[in-house]
C-alpha positions in Angstrom: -12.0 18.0 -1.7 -14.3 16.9 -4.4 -15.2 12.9 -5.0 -13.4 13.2 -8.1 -9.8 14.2 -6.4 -10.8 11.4 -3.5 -10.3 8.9 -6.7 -7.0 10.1 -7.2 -5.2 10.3 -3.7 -3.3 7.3 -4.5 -2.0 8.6 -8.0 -1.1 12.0 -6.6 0.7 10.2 -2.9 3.1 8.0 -5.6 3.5 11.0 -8.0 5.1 13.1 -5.3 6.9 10.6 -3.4 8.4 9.3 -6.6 10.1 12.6 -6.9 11.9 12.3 -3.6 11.3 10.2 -0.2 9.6 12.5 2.0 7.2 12.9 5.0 3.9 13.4 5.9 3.8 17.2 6.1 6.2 17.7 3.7 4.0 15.6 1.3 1.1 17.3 2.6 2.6 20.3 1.9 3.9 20.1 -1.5 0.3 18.6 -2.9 -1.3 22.2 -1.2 1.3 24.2 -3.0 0.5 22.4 -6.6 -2.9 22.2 -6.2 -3.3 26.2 -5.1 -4.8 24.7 -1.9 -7.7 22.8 -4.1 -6.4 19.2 -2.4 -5.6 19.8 1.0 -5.0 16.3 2.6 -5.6 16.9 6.2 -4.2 13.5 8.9 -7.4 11.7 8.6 -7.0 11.0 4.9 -3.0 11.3 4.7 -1.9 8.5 7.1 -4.5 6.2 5.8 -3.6 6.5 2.6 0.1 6.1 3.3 0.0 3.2 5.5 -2.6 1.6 2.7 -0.5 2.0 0.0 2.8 0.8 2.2 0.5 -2.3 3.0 0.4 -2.5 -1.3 4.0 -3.0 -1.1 4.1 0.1 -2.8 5.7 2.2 -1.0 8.1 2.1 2.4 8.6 3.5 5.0 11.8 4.5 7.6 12.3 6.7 10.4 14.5 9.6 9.5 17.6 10.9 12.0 16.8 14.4 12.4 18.8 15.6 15.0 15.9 18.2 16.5 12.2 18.3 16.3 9.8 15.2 16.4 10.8 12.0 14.2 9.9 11.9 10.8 8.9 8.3 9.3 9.9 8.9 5.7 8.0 7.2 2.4 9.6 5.9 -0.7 8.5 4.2 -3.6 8.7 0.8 -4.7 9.8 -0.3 -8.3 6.2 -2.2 -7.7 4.8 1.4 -6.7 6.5 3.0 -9.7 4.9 0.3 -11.9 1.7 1.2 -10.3 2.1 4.6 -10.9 2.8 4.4 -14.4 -0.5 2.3 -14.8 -2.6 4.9 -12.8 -0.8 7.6 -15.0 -2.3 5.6 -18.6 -5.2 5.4 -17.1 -5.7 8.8 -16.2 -4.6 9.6 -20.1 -7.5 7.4 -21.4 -10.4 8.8 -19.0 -9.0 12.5 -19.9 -9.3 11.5 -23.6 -12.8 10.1 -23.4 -13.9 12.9 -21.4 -12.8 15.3 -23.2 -15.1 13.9 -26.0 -18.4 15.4 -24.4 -16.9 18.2 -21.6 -14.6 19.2 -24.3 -10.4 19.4 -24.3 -8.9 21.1 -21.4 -6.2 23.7 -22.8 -2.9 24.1 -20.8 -1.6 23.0 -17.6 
């Protein structure tokens, strides 16, 4: 993972979470599949993350009632976490716009 994804961990955690609640692996999982495996969050940067952006208030967290396999603690967002989001999303606009003025503008996706 390159410094520049590290920056955005936090943006792209809220982003998928706001679609549904999920769980780690799941979340894990579903950031792998959109980035073609370019951000694969292994357990050392995952939980961390999770548990600091829980500790925001943005997020929370509850242990799921799956009747086999392991528990799953479940993450949802917070109306403060969507706010947050929305802010991280504007920002990402801006430093797209003014870095587009010397790399040039990225076309598609």
């Amino acid at each position: 993972m390159n410094e520049m994804m590290k920056g955005y961990i936090d943006a792209i955690l809220l982003s998928v979470i706001a679609e549904r609640e999920s769980y780690g692996y799941e979340i894990a999982r579903v950031v792998d599949e959109r980035t073609g495996g370019a951000l694969r969050l292994k357990e050392g940067t995952l939980y961390p993350a999770l548990r600091r952006l829980e500790a925001s208030g943005w997020l929370e967290s509850g242990w799921g009632r799956e009747g086999d396999g392991p528990r799953r603690r479940y993450y949802r967002i917070t109306p403060r976490g969507r706010a947050a989001l929305a802010r991280m999303r504007e920002r990402w606009r801006e430093n797209t716009r003014v870095i587009g003025r010397f790399l040039g503008e990225v076309q598609g996706g």
